[in-house]
Backbone as ProteinMPNN parsed JSONL, in Angstrom:
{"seq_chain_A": "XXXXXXXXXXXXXXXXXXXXXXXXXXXXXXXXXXXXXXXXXXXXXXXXXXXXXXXXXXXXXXXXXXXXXXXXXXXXXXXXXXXXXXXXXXXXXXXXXXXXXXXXXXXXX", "coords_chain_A": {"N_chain_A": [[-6.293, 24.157, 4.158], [-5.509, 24.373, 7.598], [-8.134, 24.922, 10.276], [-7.491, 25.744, 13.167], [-7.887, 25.826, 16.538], [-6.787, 26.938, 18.848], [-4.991, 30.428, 18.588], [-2.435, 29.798, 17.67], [-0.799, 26.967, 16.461], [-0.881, 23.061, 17.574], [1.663, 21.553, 19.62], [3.34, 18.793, 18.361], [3.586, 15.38, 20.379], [-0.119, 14.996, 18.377], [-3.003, 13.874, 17.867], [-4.802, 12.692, 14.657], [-7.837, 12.504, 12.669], [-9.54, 11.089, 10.254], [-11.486, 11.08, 7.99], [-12.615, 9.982, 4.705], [-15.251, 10.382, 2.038], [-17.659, 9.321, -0.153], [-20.747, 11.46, -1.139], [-24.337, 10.138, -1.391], [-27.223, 10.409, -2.658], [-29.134, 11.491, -1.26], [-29.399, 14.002, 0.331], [-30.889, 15.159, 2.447], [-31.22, 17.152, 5.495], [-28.142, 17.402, 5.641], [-26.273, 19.444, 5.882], [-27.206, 20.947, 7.731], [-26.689, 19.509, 10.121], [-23.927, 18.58, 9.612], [-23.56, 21.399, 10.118], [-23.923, 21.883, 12.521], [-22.639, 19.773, 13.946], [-20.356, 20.777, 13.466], [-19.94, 23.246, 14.656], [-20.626, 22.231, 17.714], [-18.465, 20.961, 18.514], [-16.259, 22.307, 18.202], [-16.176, 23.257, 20.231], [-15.522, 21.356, 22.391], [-13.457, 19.082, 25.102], [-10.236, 19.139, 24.374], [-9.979, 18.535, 21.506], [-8.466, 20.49, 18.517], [-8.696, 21.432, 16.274], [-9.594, 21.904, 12.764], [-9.723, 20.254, 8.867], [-11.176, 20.534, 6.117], [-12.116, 19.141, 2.599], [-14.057, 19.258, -0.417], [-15.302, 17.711, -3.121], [-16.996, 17.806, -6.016], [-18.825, 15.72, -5.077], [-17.365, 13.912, -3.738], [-15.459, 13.377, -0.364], [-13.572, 15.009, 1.999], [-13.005, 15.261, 6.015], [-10.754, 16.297, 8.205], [-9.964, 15.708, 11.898], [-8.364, 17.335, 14.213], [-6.436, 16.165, 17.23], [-6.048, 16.155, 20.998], [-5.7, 13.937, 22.618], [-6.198, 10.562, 22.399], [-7.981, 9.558, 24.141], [-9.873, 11.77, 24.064], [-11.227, 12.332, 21.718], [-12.364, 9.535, 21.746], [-14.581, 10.14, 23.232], [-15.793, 12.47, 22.304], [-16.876, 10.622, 19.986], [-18.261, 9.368, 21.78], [-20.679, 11.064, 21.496], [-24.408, 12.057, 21.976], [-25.107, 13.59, 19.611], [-23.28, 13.489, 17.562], [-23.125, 11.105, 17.888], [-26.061, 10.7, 16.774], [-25.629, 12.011, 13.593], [-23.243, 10.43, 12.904], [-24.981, 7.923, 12.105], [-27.231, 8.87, 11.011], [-25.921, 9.502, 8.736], [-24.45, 6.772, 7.699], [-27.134, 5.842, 7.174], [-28.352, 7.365, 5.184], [-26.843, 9.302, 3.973], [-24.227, 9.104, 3.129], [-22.492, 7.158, 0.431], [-20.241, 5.464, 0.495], [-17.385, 5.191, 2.908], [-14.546, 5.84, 4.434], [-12.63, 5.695, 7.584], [-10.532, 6.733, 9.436], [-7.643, 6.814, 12.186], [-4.966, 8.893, 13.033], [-1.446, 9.039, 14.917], [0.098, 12.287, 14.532], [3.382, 12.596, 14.456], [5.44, 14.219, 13.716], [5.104, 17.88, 13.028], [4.921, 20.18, 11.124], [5.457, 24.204, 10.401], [5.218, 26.134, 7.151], [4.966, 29.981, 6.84]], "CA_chain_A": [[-5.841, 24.954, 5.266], [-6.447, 23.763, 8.756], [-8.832, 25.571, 10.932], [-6.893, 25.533, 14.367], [-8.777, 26.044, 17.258], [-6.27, 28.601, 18.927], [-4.223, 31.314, 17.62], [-1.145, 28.715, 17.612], [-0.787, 25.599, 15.923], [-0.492, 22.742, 18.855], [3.141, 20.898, 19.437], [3.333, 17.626, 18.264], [2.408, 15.004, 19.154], [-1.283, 15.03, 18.698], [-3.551, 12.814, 16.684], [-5.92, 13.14, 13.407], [-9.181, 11.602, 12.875], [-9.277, 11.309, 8.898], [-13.059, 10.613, 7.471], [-13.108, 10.625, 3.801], [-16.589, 9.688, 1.788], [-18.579, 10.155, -1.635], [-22.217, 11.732, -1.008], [-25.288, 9.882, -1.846], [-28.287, 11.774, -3.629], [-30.014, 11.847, -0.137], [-28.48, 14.656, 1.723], [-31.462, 15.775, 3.208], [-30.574, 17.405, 6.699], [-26.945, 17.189, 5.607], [-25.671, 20.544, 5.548], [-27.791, 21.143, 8.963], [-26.108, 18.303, 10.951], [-22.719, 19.344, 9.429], [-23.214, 22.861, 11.194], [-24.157, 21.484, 13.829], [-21.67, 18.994, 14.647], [-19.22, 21.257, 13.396], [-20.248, 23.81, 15.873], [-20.464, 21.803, 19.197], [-17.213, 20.4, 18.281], [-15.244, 23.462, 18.407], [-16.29, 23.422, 22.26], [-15.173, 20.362, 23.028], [-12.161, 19.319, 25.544], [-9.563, 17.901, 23.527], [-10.369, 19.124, 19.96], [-7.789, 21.201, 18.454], [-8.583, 21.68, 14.706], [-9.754, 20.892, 11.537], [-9.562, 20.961, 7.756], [-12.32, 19.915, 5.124], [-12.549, 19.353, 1.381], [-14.896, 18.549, -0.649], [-15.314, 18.059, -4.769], [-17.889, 17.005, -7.067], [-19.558, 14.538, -4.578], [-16.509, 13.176, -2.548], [-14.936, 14.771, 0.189], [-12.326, 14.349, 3.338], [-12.634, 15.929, 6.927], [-9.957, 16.049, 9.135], [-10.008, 16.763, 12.688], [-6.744, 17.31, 15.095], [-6.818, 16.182, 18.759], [-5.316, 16.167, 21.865], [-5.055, 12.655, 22.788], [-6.848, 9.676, 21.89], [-9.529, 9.965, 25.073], [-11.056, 12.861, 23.316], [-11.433, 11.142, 20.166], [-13.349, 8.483, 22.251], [-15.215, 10.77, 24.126], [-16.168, 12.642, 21.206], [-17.668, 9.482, 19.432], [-19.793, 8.969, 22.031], [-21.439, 12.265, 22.206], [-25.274, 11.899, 21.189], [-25.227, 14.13, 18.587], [-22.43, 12.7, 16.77], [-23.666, 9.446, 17.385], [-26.945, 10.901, 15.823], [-24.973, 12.573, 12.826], [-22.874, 8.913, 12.29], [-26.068, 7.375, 12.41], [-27.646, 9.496, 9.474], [-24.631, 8.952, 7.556], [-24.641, 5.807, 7.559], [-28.287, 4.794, 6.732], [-28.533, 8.323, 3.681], [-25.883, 10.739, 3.399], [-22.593, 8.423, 2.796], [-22.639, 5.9, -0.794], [-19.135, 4.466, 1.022], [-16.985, 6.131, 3.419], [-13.718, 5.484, 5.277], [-12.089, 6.857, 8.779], [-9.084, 6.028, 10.158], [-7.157, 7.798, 13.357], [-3.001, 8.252, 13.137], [-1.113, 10.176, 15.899], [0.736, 13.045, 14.097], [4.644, 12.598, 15.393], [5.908, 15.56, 13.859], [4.322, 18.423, 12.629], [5.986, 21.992, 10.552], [4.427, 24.818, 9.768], [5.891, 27.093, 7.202], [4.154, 30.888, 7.494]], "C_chain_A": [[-6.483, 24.431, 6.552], [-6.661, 25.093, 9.52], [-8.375, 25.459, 12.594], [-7.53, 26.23, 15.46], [-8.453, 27.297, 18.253], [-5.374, 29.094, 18.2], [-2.896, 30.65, 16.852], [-1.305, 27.598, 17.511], [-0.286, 24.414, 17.339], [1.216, 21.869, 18.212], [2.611, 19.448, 19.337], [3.919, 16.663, 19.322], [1.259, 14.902, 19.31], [-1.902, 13.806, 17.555], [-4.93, 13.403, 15.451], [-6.85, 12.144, 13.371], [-9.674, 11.8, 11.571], [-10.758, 10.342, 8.484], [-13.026, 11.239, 5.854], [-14.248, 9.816, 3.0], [-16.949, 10.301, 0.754], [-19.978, 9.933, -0.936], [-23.037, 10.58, -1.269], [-26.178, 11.355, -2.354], [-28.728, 12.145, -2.672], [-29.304, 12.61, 0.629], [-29.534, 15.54, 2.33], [-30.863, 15.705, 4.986], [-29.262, 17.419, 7.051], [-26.267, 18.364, 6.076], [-25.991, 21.051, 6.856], [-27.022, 20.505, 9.778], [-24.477, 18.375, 10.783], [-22.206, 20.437, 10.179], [-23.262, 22.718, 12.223], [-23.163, 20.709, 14.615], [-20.401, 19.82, 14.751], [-19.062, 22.615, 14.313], [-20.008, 23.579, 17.52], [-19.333, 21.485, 19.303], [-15.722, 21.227, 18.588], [-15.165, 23.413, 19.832], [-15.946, 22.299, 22.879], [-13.919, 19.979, 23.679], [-11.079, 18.476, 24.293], [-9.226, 18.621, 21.816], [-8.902, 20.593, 19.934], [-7.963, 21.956, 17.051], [-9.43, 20.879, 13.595], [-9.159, 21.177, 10.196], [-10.689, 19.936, 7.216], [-12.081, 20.282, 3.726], [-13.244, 18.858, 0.82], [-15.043, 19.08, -2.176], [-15.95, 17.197, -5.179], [-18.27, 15.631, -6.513], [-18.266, 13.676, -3.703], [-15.948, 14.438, -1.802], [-14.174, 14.478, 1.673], [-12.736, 15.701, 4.746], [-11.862, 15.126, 7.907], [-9.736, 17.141, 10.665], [-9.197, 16.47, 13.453], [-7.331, 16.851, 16.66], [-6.015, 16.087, 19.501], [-4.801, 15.024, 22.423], [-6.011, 11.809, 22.482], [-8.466, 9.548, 22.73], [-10.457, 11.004, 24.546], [-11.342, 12.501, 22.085], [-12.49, 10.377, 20.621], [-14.532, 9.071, 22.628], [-16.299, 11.886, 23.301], [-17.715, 11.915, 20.342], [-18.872, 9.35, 19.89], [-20.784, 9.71, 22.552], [-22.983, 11.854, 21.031], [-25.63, 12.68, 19.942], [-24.479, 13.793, 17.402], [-22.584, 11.799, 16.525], [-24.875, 9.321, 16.381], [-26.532, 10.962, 13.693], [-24.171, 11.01, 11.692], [-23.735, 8.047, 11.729], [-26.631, 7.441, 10.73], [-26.887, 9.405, 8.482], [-24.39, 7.804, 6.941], [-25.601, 5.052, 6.699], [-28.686, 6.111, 5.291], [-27.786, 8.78, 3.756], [-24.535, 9.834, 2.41], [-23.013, 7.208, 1.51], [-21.566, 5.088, 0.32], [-18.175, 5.898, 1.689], [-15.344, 5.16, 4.329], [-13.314, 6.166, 6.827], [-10.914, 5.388, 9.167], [-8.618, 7.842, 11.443], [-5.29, 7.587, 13.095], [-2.746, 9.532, 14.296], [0.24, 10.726, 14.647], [2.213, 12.88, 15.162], [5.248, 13.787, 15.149], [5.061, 16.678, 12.993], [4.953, 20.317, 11.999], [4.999, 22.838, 10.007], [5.177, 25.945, 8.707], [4.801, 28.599, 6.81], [4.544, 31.93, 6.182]], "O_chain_A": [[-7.668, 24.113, 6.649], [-5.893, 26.055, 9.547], [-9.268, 24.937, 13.262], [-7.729, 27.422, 15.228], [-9.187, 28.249, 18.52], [-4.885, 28.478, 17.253], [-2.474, 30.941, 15.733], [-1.943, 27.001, 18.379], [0.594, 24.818, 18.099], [1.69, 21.679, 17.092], [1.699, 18.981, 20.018], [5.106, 16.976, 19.414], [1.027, 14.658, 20.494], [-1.318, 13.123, 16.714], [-5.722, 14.338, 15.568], [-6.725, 11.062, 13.945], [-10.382, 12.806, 11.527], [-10.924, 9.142, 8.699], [-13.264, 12.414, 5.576], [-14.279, 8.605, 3.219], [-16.747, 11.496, 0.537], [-20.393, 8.912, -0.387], [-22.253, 9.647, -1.447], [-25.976, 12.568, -2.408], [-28.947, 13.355, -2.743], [-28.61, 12.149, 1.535], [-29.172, 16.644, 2.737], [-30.333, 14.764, 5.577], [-28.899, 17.441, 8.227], [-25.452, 18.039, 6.94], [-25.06, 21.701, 7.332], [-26.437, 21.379, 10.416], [-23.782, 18.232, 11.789], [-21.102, 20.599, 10.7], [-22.635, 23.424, 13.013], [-22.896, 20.968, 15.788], [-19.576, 19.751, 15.662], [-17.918, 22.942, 14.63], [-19.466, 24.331, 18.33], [-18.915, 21.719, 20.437], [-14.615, 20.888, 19.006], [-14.126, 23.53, 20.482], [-16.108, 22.3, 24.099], [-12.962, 20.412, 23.038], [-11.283, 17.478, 23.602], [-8.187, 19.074, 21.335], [-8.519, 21.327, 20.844], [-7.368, 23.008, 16.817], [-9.795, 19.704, 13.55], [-8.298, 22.049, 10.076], [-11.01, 18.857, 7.715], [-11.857, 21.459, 3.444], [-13.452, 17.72, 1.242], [-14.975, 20.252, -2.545], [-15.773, 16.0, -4.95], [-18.14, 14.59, -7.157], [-18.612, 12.714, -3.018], [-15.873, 15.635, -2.078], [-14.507, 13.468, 2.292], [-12.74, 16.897, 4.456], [-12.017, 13.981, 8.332], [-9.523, 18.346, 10.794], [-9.055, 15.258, 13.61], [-8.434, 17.154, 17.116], [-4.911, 15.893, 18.992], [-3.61, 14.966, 22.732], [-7.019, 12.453, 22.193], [-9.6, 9.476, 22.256], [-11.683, 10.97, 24.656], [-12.526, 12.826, 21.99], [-13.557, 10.451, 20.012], [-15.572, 8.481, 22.338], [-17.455, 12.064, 23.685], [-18.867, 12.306, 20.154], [-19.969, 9.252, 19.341], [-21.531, 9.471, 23.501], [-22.911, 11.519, 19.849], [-26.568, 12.249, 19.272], [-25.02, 13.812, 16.296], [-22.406, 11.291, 15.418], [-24.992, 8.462, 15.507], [-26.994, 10.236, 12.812], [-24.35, 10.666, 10.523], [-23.302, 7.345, 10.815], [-26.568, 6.679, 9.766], [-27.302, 9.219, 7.339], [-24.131, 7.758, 5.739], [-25.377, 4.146, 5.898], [-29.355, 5.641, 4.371], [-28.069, 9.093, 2.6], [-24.143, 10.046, 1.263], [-23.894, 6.395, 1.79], [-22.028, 4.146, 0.965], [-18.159, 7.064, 1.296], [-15.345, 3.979, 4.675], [-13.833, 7.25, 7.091], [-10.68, 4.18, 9.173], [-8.958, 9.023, 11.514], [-4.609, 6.565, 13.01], [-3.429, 10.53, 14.526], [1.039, 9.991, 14.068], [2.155, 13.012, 16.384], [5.624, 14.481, 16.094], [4.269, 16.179, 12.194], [5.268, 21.305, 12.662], [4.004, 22.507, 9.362], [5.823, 26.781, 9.338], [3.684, 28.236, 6.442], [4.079, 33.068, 6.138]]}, "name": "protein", "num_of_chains": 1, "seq": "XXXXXXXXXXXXXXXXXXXXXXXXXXXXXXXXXXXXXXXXXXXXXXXXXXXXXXXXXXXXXXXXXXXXXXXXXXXXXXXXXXXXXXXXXXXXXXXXXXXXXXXXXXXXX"}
């Protein structure tokens, strides 16, 4: 289920920012840095949404945006960069991300 940032789903088109990854054993400060990012994030211009899953050590977040500048802009916020950072060198065994712009988008209710 995506977590949409207002009451109304946005009109297409917008873009996704698709990160999926299996854990390592080291997730110290994981779950902290998670809330955290996933917190400031909500406040950010641009940002429209997310969705997250996660099973038995792998796991996908996806987050919606407004146009590709906030995506960028995003990236290079120090906390995120922190967050990437830590991921990188303990949290993540192997991880992917990719960005696609959503062209159309249905919702049924």
């Amino acid at each position: 289920m995506i977590h949409w940032n207002t009451p109304t789903p946005p009109e297409a088109p917008f873009f996704a920012s698709i990160f999926n990854y299996y854990l390592s054993d080291d997730l110290d400060g994981y779950a902290e840095y998670d809330e955290k990012t996933l917190d400031l994030v909500k406040t950010y211009p641009g940002y429209l949404g997310y969705e997250s899953m996660k099973h038995e050590g792998r796991g996908m977040f996806i987050s919606y945006w407004k146009d590709m500048e906030s995506i960028k802009a995003w990236g290079a916020h120090p906390i995120h960069q922190e967050a990437k950072a830590l991921g990188m060198k303990r949290w993540y065994k192997s991880y992917t991300s990719m960005i696609a712009e959503v062209e159309r988008f249905h919702v049924k209710r």
